[in-house]
MILUMKOL-835854 format. One record per residue: residue number from 1; x negated, y negated, z negated of N, C-alpha, C, O in turn. Coordinates in steps of 0.1 Angstrom, whole numbers. Example, Ala and Ser with C-alpha at 12.3 -4.5 7.8 and 13.67 -1.06 7.14 Angstrom:
<pts>
1/-132/57/-78/-123/45/-78/-132/33/-78/-142/33/-85
2/-128/22/-71/-137/11/-71/-129/0/-79/-134/-11/-80
</pts>
This chain:
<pts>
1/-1197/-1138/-1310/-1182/-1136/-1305/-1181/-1140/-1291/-1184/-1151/-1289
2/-1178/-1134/-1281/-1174/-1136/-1266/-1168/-1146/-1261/-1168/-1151/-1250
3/-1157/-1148/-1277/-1149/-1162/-1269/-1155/-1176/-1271/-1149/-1187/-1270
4/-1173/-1177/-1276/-1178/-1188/-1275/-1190/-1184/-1265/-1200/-1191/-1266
5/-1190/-1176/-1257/-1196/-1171/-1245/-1198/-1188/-1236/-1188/-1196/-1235
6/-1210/-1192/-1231/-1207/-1199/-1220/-1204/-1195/-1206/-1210/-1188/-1198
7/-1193/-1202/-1204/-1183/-1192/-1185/-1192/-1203/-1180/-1196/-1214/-1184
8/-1195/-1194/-1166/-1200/-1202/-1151/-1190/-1204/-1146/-1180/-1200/-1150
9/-1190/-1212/-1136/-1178/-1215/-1127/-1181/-1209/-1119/-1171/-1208/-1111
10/-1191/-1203/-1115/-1193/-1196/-1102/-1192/-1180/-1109/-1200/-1174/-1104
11/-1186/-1173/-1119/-1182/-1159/-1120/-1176/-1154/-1113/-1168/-1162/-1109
12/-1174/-1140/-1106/-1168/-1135/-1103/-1148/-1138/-1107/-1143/-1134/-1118
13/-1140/-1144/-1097/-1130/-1141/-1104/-1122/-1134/-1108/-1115/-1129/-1099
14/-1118/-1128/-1121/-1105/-1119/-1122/-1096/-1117/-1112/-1094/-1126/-1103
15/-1090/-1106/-1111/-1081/-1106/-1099/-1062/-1108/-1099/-1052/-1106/-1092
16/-1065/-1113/-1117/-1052/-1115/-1118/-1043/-1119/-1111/-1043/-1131/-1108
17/-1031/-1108/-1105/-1023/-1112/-1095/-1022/-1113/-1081/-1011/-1116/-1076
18/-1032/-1111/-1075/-1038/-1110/-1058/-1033/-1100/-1057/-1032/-1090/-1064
19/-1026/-1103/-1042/-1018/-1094/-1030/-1027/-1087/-1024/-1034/-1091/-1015
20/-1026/-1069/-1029/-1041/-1063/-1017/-1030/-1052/-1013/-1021/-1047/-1020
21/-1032/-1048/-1002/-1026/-1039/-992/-1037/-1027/-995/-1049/-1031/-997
22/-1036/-1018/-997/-1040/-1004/-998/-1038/-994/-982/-1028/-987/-981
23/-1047/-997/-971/-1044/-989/-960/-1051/-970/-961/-1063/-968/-963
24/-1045/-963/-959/-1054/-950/-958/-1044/-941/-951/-1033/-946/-948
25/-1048/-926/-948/-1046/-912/-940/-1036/-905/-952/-1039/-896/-960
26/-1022/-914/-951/-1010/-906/-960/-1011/-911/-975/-1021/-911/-982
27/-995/-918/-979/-996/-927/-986/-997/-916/-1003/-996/-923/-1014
28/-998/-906/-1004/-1006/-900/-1016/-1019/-903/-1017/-1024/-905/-1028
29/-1025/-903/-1008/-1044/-910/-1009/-1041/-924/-1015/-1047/-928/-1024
30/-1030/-931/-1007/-1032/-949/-1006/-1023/-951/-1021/-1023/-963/-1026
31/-1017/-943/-1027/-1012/-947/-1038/-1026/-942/-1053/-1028/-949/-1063
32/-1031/-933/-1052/-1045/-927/-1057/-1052/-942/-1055/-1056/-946/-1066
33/-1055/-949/-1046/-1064/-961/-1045/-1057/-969/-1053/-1062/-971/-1064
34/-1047/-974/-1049/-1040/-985/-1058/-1037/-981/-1069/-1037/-992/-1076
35/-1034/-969/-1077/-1032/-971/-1095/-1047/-975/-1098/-1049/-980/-1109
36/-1058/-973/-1091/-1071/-975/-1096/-1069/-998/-1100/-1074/-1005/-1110
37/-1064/-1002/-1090/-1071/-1014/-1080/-1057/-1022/-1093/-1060/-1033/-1098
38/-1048/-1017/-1095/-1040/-1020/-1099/-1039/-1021/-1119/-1032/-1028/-1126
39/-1048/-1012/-1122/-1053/-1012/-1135/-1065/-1025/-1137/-1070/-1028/-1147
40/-1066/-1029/-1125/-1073/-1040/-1128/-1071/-1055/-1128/-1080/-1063/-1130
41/-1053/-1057/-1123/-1049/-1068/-1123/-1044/-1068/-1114/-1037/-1079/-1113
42/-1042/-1061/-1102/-1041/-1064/-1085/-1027/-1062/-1084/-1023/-1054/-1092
43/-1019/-1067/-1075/-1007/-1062/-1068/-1011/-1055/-1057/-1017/-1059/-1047
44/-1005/-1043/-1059/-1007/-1034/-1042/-998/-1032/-1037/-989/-1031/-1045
45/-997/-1032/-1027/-988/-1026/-1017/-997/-1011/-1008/-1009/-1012/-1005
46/-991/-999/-1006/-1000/-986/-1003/-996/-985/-992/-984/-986/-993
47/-1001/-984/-978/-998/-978/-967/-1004/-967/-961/-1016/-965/-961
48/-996/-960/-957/-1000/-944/-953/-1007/-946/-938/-1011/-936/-933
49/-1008/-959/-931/-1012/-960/-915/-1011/-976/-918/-1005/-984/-924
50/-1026/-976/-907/-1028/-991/-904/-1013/-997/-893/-1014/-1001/-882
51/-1004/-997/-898/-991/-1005/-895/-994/-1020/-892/-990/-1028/-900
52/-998/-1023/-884/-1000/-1043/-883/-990/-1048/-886/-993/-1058/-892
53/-977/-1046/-885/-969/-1057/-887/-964/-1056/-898/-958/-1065/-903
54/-965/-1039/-907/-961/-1043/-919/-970/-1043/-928/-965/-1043/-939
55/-987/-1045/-927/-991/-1049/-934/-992/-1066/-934/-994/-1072/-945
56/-991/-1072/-923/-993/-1086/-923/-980/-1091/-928/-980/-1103/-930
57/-968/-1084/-931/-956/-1090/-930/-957/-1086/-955/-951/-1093/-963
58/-964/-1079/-958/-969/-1081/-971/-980/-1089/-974/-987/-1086/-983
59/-981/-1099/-965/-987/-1108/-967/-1004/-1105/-977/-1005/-1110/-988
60/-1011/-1100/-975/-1021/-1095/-985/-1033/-1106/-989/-1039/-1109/-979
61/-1036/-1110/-998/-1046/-1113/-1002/-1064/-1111/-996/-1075/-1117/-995
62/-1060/-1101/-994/-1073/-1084/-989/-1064/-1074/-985/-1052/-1074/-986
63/-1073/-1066/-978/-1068/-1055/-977/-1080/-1048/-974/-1090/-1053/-968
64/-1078/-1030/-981/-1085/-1023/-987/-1081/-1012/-976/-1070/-1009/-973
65/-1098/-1005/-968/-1090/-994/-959/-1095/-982/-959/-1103/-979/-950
66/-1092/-970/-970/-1096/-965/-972/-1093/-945/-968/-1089/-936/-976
67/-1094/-944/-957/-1096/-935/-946/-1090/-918/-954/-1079/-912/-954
68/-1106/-917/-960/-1107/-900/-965/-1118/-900/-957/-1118/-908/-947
69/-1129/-889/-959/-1135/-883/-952/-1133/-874/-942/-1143/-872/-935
70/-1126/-870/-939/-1117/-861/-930/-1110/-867/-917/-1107/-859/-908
71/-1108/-881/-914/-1106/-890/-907/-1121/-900/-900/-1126/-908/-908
72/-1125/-899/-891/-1138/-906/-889/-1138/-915/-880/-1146/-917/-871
73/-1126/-924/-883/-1128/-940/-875/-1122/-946/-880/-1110/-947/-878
74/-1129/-953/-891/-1119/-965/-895/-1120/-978/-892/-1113/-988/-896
75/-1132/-978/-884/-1129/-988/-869/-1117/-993/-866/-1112/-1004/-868
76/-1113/-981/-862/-1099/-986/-855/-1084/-989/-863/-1074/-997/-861
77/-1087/-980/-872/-1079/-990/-886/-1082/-1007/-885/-1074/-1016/-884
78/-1095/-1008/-884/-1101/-1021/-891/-1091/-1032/-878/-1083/-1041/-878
79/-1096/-1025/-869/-1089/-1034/-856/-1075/-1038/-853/-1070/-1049/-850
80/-1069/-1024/-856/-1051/-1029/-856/-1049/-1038/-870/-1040/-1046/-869
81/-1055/-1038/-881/-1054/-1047/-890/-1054/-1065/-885/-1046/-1074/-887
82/-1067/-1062/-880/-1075/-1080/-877/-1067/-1080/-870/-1068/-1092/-867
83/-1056/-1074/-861/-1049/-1086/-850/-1036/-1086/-856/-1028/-1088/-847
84/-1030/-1086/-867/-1022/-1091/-874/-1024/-1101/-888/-1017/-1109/-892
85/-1038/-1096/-893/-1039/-1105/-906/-1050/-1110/-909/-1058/-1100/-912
86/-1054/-1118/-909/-1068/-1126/-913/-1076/-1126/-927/-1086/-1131/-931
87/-1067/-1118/-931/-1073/-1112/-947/-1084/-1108/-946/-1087/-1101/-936
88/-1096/-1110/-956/-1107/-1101/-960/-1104/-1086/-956/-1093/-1081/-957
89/-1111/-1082/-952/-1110/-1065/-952/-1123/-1059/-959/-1135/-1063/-957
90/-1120/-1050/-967/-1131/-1040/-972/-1127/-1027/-970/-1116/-1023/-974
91/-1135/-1020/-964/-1141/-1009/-959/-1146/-996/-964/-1158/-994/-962
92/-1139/-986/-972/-1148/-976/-977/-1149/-963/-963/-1139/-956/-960
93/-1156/-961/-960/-1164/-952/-951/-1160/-936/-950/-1158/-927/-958
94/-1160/-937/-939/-1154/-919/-939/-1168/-909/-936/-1170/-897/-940
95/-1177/-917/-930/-1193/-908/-931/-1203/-916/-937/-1211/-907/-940
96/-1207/-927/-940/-1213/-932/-945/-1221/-943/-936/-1224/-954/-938
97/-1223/-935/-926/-1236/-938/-917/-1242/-953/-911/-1237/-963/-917
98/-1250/-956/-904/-1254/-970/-903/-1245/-970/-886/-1241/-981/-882
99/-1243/-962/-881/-1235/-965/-865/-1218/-968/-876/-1215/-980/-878
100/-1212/-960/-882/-1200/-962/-883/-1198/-975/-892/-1187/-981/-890
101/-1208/-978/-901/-1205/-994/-908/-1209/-1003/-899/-1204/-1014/-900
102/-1218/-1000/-888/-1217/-1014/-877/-1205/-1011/-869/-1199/-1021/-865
103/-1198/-999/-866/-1184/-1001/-857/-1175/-1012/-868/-1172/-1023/-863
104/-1172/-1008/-883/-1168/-1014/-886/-1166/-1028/-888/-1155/-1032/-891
105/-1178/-1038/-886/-1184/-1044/-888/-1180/-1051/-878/-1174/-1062/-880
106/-1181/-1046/-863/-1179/-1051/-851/-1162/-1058/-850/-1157/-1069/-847
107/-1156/-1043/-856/-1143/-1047/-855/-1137/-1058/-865/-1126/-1063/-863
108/-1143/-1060/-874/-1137/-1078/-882/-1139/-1073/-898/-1136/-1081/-906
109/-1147/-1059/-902/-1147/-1061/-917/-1153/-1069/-921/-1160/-1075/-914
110/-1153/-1072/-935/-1160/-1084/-940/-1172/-1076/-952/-1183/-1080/-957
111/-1164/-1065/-954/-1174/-1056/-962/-1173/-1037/-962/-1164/-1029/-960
112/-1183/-1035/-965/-1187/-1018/-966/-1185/-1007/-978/-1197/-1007/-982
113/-1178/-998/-984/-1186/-990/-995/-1190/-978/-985/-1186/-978/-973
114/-1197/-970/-990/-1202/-960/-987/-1187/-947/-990/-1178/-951/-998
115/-1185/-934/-985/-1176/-926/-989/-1176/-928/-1007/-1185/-930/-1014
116/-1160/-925/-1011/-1160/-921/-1021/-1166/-926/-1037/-1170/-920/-1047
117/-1164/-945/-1029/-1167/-948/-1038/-1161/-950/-1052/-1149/-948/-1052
118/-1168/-954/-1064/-1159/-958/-1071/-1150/-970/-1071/-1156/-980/-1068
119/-1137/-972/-1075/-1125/-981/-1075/-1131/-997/-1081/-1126/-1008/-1079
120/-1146/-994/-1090/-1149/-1006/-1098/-1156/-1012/-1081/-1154/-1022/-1074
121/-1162/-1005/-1081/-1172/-1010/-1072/-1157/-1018/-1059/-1158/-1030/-1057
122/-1149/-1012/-1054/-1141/-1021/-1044/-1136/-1034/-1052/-1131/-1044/-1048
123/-1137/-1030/-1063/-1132/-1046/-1073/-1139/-1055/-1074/-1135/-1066/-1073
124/-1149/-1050/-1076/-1161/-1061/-1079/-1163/-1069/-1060/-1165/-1081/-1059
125/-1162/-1060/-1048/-1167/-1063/-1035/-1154/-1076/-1034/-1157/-1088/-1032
126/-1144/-1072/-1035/-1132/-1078/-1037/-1136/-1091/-1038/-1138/-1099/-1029
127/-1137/-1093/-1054/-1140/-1108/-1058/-1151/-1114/-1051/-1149/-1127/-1050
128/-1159/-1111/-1048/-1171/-1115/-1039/-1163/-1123/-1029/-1161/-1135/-1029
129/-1160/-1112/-1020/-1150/-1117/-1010/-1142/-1134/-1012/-1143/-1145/-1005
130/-1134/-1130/-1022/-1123/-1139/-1025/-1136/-1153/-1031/-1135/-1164/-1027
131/-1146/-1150/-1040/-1151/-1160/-1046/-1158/-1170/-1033/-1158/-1182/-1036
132/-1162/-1167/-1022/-1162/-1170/-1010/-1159/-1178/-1004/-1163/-1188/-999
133/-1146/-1171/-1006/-1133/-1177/-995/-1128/-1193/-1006/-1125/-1203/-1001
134/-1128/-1192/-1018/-1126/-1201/-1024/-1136/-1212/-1027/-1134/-1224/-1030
135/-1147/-1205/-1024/-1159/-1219/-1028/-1159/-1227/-1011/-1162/-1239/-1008
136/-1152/-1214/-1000/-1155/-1225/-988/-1143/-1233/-987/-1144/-1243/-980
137/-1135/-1232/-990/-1120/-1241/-990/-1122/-1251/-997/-1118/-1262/-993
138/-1129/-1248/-1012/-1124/-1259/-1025/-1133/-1263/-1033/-1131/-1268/-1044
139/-1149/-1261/-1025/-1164/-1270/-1027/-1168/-1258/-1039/-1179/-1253/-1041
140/-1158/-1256/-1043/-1162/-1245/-1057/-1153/-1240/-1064/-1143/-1248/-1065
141/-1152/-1230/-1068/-1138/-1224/-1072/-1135/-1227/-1082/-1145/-1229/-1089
142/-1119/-1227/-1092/-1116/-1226/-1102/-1112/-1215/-1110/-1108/-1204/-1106
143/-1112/-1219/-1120/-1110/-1205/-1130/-1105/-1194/-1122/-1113/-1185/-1118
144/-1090/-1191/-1118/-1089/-1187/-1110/-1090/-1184/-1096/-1086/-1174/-1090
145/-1096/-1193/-1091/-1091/-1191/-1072/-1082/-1200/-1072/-1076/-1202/-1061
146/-1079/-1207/-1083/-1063/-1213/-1076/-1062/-1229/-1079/-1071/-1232/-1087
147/-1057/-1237/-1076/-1050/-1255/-1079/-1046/-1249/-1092/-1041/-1238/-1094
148/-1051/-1261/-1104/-1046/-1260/-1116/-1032/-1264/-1109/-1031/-1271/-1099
149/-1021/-1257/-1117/-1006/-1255/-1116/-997/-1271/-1128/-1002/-1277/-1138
150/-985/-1272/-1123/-984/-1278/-1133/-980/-1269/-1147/-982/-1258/-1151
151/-972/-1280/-1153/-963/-1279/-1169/-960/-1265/-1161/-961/-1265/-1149
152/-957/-1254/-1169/-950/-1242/-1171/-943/-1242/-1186/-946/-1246/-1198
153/-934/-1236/-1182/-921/-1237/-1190/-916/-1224/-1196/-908/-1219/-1188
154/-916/-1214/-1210/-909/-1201/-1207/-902/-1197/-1219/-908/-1189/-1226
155/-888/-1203/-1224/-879/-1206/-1236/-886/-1220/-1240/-888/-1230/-1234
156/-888/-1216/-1255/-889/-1229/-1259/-904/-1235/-1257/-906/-1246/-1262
157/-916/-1227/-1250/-925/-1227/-1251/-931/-1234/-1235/-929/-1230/-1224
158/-942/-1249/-1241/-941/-1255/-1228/-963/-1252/-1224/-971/-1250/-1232
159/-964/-1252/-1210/-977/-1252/-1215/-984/-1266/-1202/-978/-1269/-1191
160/-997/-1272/-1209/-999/-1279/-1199/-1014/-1274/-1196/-1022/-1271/-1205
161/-1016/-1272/-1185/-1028/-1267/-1181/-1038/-1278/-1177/-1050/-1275/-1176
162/-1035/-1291/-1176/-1038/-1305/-1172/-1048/-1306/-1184/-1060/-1306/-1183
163/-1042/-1306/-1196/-1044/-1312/-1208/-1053/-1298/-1218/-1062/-1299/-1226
164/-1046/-1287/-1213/-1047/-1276/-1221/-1041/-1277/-1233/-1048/-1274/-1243
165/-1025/-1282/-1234/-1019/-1282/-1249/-1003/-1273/-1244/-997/-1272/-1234
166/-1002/-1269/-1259/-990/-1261/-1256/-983/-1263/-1268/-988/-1263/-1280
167/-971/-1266/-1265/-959/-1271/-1272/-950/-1261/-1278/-952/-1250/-1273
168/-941/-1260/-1285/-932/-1251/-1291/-916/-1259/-1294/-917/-1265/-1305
169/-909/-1259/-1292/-897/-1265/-1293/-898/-1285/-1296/-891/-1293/-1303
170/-910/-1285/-1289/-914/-1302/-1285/-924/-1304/-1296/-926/-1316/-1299
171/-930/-1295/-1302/-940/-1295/-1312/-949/-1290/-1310/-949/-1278/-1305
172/-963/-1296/-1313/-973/-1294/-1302/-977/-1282/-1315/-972/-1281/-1326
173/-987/-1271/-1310/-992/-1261/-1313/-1005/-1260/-1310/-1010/-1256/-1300
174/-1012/-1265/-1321/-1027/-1263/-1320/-1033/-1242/-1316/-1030/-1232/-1324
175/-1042/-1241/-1303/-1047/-1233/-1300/-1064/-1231/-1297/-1069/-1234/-1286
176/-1073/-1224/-1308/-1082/-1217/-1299/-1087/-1219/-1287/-1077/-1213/-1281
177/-1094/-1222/-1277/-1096/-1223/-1267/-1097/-1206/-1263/-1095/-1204/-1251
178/-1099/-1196/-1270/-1097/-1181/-1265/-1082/-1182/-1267/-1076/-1175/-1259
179/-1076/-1186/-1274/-1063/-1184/-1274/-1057/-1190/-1260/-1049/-1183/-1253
180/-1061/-1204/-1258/-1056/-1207/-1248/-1056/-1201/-1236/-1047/-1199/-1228
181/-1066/-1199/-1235/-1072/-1191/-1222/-1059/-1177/-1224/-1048/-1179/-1219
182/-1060/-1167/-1232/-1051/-1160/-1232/-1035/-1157/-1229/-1029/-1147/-1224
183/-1032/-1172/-1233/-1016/-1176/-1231/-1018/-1183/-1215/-1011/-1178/-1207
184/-1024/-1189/-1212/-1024/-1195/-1200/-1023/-1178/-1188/-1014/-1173/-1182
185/-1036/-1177/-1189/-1034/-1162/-1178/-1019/-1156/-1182/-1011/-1155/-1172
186/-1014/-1152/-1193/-1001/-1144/-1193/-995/-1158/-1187/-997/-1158/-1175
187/-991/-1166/-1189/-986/-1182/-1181/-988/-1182/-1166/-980/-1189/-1159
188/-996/-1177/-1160/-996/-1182/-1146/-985/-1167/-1139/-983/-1166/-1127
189/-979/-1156/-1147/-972/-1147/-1143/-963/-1145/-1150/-960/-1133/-1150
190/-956/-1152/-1156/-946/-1150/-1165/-933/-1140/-1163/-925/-1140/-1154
191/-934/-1131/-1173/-924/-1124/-1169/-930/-1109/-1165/-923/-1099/-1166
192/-942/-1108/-1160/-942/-1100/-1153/-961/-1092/-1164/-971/-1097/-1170
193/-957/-1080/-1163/-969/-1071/-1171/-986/-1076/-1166/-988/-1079/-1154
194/-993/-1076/-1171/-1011/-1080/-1168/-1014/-1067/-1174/-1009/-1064/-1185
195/-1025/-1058/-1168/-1030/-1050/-1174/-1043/-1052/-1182/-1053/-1055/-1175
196/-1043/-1050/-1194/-1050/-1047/-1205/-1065/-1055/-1202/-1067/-1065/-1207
197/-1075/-1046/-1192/-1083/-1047/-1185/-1082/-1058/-1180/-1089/-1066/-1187
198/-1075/-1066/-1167/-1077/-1078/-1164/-1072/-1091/-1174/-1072/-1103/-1170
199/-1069/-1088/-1182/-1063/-1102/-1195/-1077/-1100/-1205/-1076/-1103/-1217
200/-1090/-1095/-1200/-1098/-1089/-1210/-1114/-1094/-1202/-1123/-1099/-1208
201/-1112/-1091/-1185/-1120/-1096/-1181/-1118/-1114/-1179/-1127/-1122/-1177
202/-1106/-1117/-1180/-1106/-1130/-1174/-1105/-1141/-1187/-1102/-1153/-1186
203/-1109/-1132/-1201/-1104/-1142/-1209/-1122/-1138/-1214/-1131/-1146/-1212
204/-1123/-1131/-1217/-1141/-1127/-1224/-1152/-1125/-1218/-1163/-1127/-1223
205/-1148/-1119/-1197/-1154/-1119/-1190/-1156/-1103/-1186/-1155/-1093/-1193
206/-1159/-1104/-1174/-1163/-1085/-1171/-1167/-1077/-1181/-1161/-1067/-1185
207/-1177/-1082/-1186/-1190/-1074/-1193/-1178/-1066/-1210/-1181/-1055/-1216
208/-1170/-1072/-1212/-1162/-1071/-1224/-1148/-1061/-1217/-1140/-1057/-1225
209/-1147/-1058/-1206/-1131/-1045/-1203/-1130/-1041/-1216/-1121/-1045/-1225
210/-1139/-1032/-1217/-1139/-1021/-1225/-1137/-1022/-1240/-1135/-1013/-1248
211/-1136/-1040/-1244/-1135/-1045/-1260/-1119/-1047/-1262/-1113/-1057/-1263
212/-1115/-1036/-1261/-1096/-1038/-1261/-1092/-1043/-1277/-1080/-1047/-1280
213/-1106/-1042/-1286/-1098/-1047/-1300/-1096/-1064/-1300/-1089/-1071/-1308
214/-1106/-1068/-1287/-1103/-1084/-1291/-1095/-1086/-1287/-1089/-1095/-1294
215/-1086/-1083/-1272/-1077/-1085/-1269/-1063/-1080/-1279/-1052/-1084/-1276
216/-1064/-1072/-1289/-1054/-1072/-1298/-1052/-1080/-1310/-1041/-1082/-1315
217/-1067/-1086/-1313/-1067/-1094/-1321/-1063/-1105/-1322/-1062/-1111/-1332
218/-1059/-1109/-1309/-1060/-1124/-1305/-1043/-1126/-1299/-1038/-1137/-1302
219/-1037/-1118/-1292/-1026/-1116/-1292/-1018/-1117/-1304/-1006/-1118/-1302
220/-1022/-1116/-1319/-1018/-1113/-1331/-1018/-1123/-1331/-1007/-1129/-1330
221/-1030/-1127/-1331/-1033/-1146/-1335/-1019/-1158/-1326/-1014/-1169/-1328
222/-1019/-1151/-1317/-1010/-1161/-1308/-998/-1157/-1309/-989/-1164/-1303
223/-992/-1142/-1315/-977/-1139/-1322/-978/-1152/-1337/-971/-1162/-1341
224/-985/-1148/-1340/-984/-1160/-1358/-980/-1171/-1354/-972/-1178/-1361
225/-989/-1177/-1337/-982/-1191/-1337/-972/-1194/-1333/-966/-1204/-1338
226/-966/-1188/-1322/-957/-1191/-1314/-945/-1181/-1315/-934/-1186/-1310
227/-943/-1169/-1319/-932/-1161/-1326/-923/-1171/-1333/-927/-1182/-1336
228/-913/-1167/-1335/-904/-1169/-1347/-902/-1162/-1359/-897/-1166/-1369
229/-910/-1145/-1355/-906/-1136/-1363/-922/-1127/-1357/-921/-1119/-1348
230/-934/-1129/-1362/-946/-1124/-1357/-941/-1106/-1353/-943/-1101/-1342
231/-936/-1100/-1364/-936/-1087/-1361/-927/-1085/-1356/-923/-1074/-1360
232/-920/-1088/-1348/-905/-1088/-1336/-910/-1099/-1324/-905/-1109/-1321
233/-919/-1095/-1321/-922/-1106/-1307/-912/-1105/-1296/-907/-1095/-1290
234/-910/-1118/-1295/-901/-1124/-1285/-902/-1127/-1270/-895/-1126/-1260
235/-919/-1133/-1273/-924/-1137/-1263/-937/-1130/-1256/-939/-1127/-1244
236/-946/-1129/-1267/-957/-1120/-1261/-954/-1109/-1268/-954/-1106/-1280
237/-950/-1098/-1254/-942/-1086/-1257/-954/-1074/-1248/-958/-1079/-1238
238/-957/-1063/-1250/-967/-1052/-1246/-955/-1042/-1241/-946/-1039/-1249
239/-956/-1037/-1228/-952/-1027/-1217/-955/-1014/-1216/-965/-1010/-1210
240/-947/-1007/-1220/-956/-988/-1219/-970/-988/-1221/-978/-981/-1215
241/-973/-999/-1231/-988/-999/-1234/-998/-999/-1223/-1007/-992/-1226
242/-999/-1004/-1213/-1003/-1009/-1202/-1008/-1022/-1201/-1016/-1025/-1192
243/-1003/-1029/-1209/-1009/-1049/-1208/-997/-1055/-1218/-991/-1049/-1226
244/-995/-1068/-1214/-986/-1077/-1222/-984/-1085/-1210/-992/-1086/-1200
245/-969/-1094/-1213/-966/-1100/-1206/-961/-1116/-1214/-961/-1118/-1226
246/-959/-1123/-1208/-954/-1137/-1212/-937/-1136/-1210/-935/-1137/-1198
247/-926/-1134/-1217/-916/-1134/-1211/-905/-1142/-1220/-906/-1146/-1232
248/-893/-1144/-1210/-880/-1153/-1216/-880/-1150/-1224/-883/-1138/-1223
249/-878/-1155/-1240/-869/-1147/-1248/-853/-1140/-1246/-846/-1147/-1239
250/-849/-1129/-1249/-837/-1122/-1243/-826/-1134/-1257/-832/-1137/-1267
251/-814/-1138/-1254/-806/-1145/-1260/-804/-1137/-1274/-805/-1145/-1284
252/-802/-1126/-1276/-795/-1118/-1287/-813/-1123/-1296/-814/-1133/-1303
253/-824/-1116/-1294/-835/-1119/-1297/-833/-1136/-1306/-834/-1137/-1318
254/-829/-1145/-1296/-834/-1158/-1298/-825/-1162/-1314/-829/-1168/-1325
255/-809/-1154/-1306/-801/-1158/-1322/-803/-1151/-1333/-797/-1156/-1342
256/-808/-1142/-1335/-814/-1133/-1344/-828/-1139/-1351/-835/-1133/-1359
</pts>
């Protein structure tokens, strides 16, 4: 079973939630990049032109600069970028070549794909990136990339990330440590949709995306405990079939 897998601390992290800017040549290409980057957990923002101040003013996590072939300098993308934002930059290539990944290179990227690559492969360069940046700040990264958070709170449902215990109307609720892990990731975004894919890598690990029945299974498991009414979920509720989210109970819901 996956959820007695031993985790490294040094894995690649999930991208649950990271701010990446999507730069490219017209924002139908840069929206094409991001539903890919975005099926994986990412918040994008798409830019049709290296804009410095409105990509720095979205604040990005990374940022992703991806040309087209048809365009042959994204050097100079890379440059109007670095003098507004100190984000990672990764790089996919408009010819491939070994002169144009050293222009790149010169101008502040932090990494390279080759043209045309695939969307997994800028994901995977991504976390690299970010696992980096986190092991040099914080000696070594955590689960996330991030400071354990405190108590989170969402209806009657409390969680402590300190302890790893989660409460129900002041009644503690024994969980699974894959359960936990599950509710916690929907917990650090409350409210707000996780796709499928990243609630899958970050609870089982990369290697399992593609195992969507455990992530069904287990969400079951955590409707029985924490529902009021397992087959009317209140709280762990699924989005145009795209992911699940952690959310308020709606009041009519609650009195019902």
């Amino acid at each position: 079973m996956p959820g007695t897998r031993r985790r490294d601390a040094a894995e690649l992290p999930p991208p649950v939630g990271l701010r990446i800017a999507v730069v490219s040549q017209g924002l139908d290409r840069a929206y094409d990049r991001a539903r890919g980057l975005e099926a994986n957990g990412y918040r994008v923002t798409a830019f049709g032109d290296a804009l410095a101040s409105e990509i720095a003013a979205s604040r990005p996590d990374a940022v992703v600069i991806d040309l087209g072939r048809e365009v042959g300098f994204p050097s100079e993308a890379v440059q109007r970028v670095r003098e507004a934002s100190d984000a990672p930059v990764v790089v996919v290539g408009c010819t491939g070549s070994i002169s144009e990944m050293l222009r790149c290179f010169e101008a502040g990227a932090d990494d390279y794909c080759r043209p045309k690559c695939p969307t997994e492969e800028i994901d995977l360069r991504l976390r690299a990136l970010l696992r980096r940046i986190q092991m040099t700040a914080n000696g070594r990264p955590t689960a996330n990339g991030s400071p354990a958070p405190g108590r989170v709170r969402v209806g009657a449902i409390e969680i402590d990330p300190a302890s790893q215990t989660v409460w129900k109307n002041g009644v503690e609720v024994p969980l699974s440590p894959t359960e936990y892990r599950l509710l916690a990731t929907l917990a650090e975004h409350p409210g707000e949709v996780i796709p499928s894919r990243a609630l899958i890598a970050r609870v089982w690990g990369n290697q399992y995306t593609g195992e969507s029945h455990y992530l069904r299974l287990y969400v079951r498991y955590l409707r029985q405990k924490l529902e009021d009414d397992p087959s009317r979920p209140a709280y762990i509720v699924n989005r145009w079939g795209s992911g699940y989210a952690l959310e308020e109970p709606k009041r009519a819901a609650m009195a019902g």
